[in-house]
C-alpha positions, -999 to +999 in steps of 0.1 A: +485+759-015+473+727-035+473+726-074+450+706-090+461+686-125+438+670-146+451+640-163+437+613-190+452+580-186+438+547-196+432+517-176+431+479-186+402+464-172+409+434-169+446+435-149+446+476-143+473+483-165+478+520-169+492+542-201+487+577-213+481+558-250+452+541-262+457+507-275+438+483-290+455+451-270+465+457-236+505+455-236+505+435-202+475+410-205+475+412-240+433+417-239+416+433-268+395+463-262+398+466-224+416+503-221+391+526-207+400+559-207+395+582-175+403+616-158+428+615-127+432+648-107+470+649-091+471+672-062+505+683-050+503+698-016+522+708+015+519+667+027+542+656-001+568+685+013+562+678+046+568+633+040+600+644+019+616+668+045+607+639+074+581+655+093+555+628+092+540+612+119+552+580+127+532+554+133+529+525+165+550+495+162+540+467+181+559+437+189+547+405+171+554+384+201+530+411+219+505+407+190+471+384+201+463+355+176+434+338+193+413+322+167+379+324+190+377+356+182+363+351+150+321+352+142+302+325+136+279+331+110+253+301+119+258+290+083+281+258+088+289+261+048+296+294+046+319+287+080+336+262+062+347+284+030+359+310+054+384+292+071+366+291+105+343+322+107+347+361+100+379+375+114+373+411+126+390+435+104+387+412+077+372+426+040+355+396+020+347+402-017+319+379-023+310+378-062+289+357-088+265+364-112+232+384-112+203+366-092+226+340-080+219+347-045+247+371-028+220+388-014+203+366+000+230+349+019+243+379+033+209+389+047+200+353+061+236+356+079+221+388+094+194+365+115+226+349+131+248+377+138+223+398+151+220+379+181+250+390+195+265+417+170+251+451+154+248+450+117+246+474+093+235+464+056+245+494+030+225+486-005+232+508-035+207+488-056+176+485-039+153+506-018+149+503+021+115+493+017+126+469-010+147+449+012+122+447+043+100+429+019+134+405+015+141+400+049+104+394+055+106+366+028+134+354+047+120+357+078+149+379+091+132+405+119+160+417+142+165+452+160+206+452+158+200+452+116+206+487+104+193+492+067+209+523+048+201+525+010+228+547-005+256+553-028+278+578-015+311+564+001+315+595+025+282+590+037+289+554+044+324+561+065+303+589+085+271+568+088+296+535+101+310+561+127+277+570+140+263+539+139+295+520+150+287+478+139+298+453+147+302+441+107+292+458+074+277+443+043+281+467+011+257+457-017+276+464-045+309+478-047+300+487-085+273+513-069+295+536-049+311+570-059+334+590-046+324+628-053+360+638-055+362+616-087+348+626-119+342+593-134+311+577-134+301+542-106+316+513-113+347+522-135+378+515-124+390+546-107+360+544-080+358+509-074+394+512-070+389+538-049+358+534-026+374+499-022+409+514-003+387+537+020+365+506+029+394+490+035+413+514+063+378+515+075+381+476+083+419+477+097+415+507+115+379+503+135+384+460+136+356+461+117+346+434+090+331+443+057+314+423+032+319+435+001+298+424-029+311+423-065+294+419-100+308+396-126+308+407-160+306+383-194+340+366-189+330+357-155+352+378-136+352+406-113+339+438-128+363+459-122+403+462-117+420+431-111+440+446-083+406+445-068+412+407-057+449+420-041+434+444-021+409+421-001+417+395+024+393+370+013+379+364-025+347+343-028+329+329-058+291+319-060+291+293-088+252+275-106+230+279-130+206+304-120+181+276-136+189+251-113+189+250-074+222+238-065+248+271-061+286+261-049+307+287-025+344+285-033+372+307-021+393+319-046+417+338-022+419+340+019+445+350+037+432+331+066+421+298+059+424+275+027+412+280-005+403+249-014+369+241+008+338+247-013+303+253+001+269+238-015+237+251-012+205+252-024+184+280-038+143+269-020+116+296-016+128+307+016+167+310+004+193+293+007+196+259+029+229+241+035+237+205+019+250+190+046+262+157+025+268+168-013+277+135-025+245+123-022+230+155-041+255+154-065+248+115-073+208+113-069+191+105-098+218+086-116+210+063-141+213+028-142+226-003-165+237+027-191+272+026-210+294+059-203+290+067-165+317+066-137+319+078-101+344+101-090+358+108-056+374+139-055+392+162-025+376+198-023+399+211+007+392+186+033+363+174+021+359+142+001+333+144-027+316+119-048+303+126-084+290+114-115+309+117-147+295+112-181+311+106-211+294+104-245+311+088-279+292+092-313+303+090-348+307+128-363+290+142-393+316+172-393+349+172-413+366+171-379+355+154-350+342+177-324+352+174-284+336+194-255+339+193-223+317+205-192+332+208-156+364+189-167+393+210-182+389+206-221+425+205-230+432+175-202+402+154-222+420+161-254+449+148-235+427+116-222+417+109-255+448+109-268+464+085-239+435+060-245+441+057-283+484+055-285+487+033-250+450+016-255+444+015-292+407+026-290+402+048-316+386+082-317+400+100-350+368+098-365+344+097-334+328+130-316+334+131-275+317+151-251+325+149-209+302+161-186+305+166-146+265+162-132+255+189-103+275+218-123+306+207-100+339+213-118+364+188-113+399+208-117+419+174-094+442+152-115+423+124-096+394+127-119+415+115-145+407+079-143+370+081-140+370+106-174+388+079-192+367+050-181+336+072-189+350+074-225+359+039-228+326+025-213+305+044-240+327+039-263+325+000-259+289+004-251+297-014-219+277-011-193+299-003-157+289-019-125+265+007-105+283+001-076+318+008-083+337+045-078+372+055-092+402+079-087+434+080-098+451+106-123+472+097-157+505+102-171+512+103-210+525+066-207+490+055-192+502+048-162+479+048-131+499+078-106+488+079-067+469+105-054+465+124-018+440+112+013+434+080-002+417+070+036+388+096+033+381+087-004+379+052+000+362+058+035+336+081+017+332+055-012+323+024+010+301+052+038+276+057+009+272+020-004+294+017-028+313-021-030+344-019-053+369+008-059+399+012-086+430+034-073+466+039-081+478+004-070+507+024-057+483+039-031+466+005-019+490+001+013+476+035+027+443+018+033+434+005+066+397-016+052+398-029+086+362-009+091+352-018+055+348-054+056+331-058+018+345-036-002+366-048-032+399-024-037+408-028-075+449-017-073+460-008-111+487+005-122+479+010-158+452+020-181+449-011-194+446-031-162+415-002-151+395-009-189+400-048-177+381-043-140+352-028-162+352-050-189 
């Protein structure tokens, strides 16, 4: 006979610590504020006797040399982007955790993927949020009319594993995961027991039926996932939607996926019928640049395989605060700070008294020690007031003696640079013999292998 035990623990938010004490500061992440308290029921039944005395039942073990590993079997989902992020396509079985903020259109690329799949696949969409009726007036903005799209608008988990039995798709989409309860819980949707929870069961869904499952997550203040952070662990594939809701550019990265890389982003942008693929995001990133202005540098960065061109701006104005103020905007604060600091011990240009501010155009964040050099000569050409050559593009990353490092795939950056138009480049002179220009008859390779010697190309 089971025994049912009530007990209140409480949970970290942020990294799922668990204590039978509250705290103010989590003792593991060392967050303020994040213990929630909840209720857990402990059930000891005959299955704990029965696994102790050796009675379970064991389960198949295949050989891995008997296991398949063909890569065609994974679903295209039409969107070439999206493809891209996921390493190739959707690998059945597979449970995808795409996340972002509010109105920054999960949604809506999951249900113009349906138009796609539904060719060949059944689909069944679960919303916890909205009404049937509510998204057939979506998928008529969208234009997505198919027969294999099944549309269930609920929030009970057991309902979902029953209605995915009857049903049996071919994938399933679960919009959000911050909606669904499991009755046998006591807490309320969204906390950290039942996301937790409805998470695992969604989960042996996918492993055991080969079925993959889309699973949409909210992201609170901080910008992560609302919910456990065990919640990443537990899925096979982690997905960010970054952007400004006000603007119409929105960037796919993959945080975590266990099968592909994680370093391929996807652009797209937000029109009135949703969201269309950018194809070339250099050129989206880098349209409307100004010209014959002072603090403006190209970048060429590597986002997986993927070279990318970008603006960088820098801005240098004298401070009317006690101390001088330095913010930065797609570019990791504490490297300016450490810029800065390179340009005025190895450079001499002073900024002790002088306000700084580095922006990366297109809401692209530049997180590649690459970008280094085109920050710096950003700062130094508004510094100067010096005006930099519209048609020049730098990479190269920095060390605290200001000298000019080499980078990786210096043949698709410079191949990227001269394909749209660009005429002169400065590298790591280290990295100049990798470069086969025989295809690139006039373009000008500036090798350098000091600050210095970059400030004097511009200059």
């Amino acid at each position: 006979m089971a025994v049912t035990k009530n007990k209140t623990v409480f949970i970290c938010s942020e990294c799922g610590y668990e204590t039978s004490k509250w705290y103010g500061k989590c003792p593991d992440c060392g967050a303020w504020n994040t213990l929630t308290e909840q209720v857990r029921q402990q059930v000891s039944s005959n299955k704990a006797k029965a696994a102790a005395a050796g009675t379970a039942v064991p389960v198949h073990a295949a050989r891995l040399s008997e296991i398949s590993s063909d890569d065609s079997q994974r679903y295209k989902t039409g969107v070439d982007e999206l493809d891209r992020v996921l390493g190739g396509g959707i690998v059945p079985g597979s449970v995808m955790l795409l996340s972002g903020d509010p109105g920054i259109g999960k949604s809506t690329l999951l249900l113009q993927i349906c138009e796609y799949l539904c060719a060949g696949l059944k689909i069944l969409y679960v919303s916890g949020e909205e009404s049937a009726r509510q998204l057939k007036l979506r998928a008529n903005r969208l234009k997505v009319n198919s027969d294999h799209l099944y549309i269930a608008a609920t929030t009970d988990i057991e309902s979902i594993l029953e209605t995915i039995r009857s049903v049996s798709p071919d994938i399933v989409m679960i919009d959000s995961i911050q909606t669904m309860n499991l009755a046998a819980l006591t807490s309320s949707s969204g906390s950290i027991a039942q996301v937790r929870e409805c998470t695992q069961i969604l989960i042996g869904v996918a492993k055991s039926m080969e079925i993959p499952i889309f699973i949409v997550g909210h992201v609170n203040k901080d910008g992560a996932i609302a919910g456990p952070k065990v919640l990443e662990h537990m899925v096979d594939a982690v997905l960010y939607f970054e952007g400004d809701r006000n603007h119409c550019y929105r960037i796919l990265r993959a945080v975590k996926n266990r099968y592909g890389s994680t370093n391929e982003i996807g652009v797209f942008e937000m029109a009135q019928d949703g969201l269309r693929e950018v194809p070339n995001p250099s050129m989206m990133l880098l349209s409307g640049r100004p010209e014959n202005v002072s603090g403006t540098c190209v970048a060429c960065v590597m986002e997986g395989s993927r070279p990318i061109l970008t603006e960088v701006q820098a801005l240098v104005s004298k401070t009317g605060f006690p101390a001088p103020r330095r913010m930065s905007t797609g570019f990791d604060y504490n490297r300016a700070a450490l810029l800065i600091a390179v340009l005025e011990k190895r450079c001499g240009y002073f900024f002790g008294n002088l306000d700084a501010y580095v922006n990366v155009v297109g809401g692209l964040r530049l997180d590649e020690p690459a970008a280094d050099l085109p920050v710096a000569l950003a700062l130094v050409s508004n510094l100067l007031d010096k005006c930099m050559d519209d048609e020049i593009a730098a990479f190269g990353e920095i060390g605290l003696a200001g000298e000019i490092r080499s980078v990786t795939n210096v043949q698709q950056r410079v191949s990227e640079i001269y394909r749209l138009g660009f005429k002169s480049c400065i590298l790591p002179r280290s990295n100049l013999k990798q470069v086969d220009t025989s295809q690139m008859p006039d373009i000008n390779l500036f090798g350098v292998s000091n600050l210095s010697q970059a400030i004097a190309v511009i200059r």
